[in-house]
C-alpha positions in Angstrom: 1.8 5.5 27.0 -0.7 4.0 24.7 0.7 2.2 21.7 -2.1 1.1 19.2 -2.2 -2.5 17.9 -2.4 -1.9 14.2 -3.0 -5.6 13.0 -5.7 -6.4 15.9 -7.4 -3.3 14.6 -7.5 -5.0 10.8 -9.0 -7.9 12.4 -11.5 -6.6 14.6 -12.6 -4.4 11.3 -12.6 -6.9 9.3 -14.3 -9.6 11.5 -17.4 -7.2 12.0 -17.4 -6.5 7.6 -17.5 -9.9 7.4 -20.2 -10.9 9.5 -22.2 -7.9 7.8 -25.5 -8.6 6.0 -24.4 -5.4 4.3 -21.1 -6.8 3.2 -20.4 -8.7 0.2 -17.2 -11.0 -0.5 -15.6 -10.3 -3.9 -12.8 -11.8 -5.8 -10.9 -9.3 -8.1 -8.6 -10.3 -11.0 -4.5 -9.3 -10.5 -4.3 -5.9 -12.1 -7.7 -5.2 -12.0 -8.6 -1.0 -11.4 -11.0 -0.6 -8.7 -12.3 2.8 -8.5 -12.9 4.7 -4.9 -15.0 7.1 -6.5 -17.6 5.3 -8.0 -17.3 2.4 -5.3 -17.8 4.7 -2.1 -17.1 1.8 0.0 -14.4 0.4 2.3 -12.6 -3.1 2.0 -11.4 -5.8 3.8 -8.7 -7.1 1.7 -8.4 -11.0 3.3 -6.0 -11.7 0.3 -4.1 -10.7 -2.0 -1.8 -7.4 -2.2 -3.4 -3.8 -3.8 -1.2 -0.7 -4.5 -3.1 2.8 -4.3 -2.4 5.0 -7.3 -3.2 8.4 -6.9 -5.1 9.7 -10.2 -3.6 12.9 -11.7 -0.4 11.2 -12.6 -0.8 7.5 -12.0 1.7 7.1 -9.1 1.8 4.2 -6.3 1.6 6.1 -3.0 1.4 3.0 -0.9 0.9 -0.6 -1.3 -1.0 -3.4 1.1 -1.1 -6.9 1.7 -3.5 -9.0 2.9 -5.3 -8.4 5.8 -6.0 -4.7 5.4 -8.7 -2.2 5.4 -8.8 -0.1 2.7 -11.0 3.4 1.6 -11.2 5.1 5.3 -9.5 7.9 4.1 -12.0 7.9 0.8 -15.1 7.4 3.3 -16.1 10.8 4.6 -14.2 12.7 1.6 -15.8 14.0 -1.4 -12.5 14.0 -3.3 -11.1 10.9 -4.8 -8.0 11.3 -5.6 -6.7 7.3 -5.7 -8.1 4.0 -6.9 -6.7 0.8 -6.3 -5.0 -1.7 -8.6 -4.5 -5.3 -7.4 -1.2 -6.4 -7.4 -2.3 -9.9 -7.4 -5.3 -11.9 -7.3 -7.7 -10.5 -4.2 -10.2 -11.6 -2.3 -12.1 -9.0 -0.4 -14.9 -7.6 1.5 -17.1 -4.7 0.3 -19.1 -2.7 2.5 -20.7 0.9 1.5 -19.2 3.8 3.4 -22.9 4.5 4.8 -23.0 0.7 6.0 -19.5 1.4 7.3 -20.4 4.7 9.1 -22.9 2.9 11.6 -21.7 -0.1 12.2 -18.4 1.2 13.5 -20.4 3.8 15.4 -22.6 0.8 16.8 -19.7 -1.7 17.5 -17.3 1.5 18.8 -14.6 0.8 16.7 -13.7 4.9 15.4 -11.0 4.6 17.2 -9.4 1.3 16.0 -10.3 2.9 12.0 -8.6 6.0 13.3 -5.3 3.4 14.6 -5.6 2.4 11.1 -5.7 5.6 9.0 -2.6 7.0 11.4 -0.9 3.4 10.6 -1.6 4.4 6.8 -0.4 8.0 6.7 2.6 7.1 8.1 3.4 5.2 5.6 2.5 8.0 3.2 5.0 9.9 4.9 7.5 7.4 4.7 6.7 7.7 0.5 7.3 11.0 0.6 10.5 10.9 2.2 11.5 8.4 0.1 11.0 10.5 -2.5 12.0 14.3 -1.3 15.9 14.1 -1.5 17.8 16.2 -4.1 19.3 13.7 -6.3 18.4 10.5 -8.2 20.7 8.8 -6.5 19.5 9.5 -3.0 15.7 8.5 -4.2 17.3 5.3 -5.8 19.3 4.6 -2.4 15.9 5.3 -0.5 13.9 2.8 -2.1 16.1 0.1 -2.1 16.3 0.6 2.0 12.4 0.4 1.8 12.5 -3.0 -0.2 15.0 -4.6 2.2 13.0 -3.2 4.9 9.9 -5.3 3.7 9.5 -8.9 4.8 11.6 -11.5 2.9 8.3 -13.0 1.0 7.6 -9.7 0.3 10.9 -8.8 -1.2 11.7 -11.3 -3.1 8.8 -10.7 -5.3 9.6 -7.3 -5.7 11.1 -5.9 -8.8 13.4 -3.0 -7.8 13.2 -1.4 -10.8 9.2 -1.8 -11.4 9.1 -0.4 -7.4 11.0 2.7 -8.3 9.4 3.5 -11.8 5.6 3.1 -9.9 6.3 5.4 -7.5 8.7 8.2 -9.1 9.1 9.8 -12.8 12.5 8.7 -13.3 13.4 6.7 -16.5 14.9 3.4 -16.4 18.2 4.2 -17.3 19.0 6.8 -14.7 17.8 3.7 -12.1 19.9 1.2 -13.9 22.8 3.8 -14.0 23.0 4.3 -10.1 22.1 0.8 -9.4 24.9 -0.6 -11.3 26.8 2.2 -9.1 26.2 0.8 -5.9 26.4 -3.0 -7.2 30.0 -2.1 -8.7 30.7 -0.5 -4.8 29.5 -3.5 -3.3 26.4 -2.1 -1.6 23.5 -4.1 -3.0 23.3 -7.5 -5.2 20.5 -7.9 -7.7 19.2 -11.3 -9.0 16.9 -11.0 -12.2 16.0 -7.4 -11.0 15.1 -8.7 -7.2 17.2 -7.6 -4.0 19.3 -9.9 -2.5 21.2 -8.5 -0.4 21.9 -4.7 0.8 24.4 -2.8 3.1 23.7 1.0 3.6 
């Protein structure tokens, strides 16, 4: 069975936007917007970290670190219905989806940006589970096995109450409540709002 290499995908992408006459390298501020309508173009993100917001109601759907392509999904698609936000300082690669459309039919590569779109709709259904179950609770108890889930660097810089609040409309008290729950049962530790530890 075929099993697609995501990251060689990023960096055979991402290798061909950068050597690109019709590419340009661009350094974007942390929590700077970047719009996917107006842009029409794809990314390589070669550093930093960007969260995509989807517009009627200013939720993260999923977030990306460094390398990563971004704006496949925008490419071909009238509709944009996300913009990016960097969660840090970014430097990138910007190529027009035009510029985009032929080079990766004249280098082959439609099916390494396909690899990359499945890679990111997974994770949008991931988000989605995360956020389906009945109860606040259950969402709370969801996201905090997401955060462990992520890689230690990762999670140590990630606020578990900013990561809930981005992604759901829940206020901060009912998160507080039912994390102070499963701290009093033993299930999680918090240091200044990070995850530090976590048995389901």
């Amino acid at each position: 069975m075929f099993t697609p290499n995501f990251d060689e995908s990023v960096m055979l992408i991402g290798d061909e936007i950068k050597k690109s006459e019709n590419a340009y390298f661009s350094l974007r501020k942390k929590r700077q917007r970047i719009e996917m309508r107006k842009d029409g173009n794809i990314f390589y993100l070669e550093k930093g970290s960007v969260s995509v917001y989807r517009v009627e109601n200013d939720l993260v759907t999923v977030s990306f670190t460094a390398p990563a392509i971004l704006g496949l999904a925008q490419m071909r698609n009238d509709v944009m219905s996300h913009y990016l936000r960097c969660d840090s300082d970014c430097e990138m690669w910007v190529m027009s989806s035009a510029n985009a459309n032929e080079m990766l039919t004249r280098k082959s590569l439609w099916m390494h940006a396909f690899d990359i779109l499945t890679n990111h709709l997974q994770r949008y259904f991931q988000r989605e589970n995360m956020r389906s179950h009945k109860t606040i609770r259950e969402i709370v108890i969801e996201h905090v096995k997401h955060i462990w889930s992520l890689e230690p660097e990762i999670r140590e810089k990630t606020s578990v109450y900013t990561f809930i609040l981005s992604r759901n409309h829940i206020s901060r008290s009912a998160i507080h409540k039912v994390l102070q729950e499963l701290v009093n049962e033993g299930k999680l530790t918090l240091n200044r709002g990070k995850l530090s530890s976590f048995s389901s």
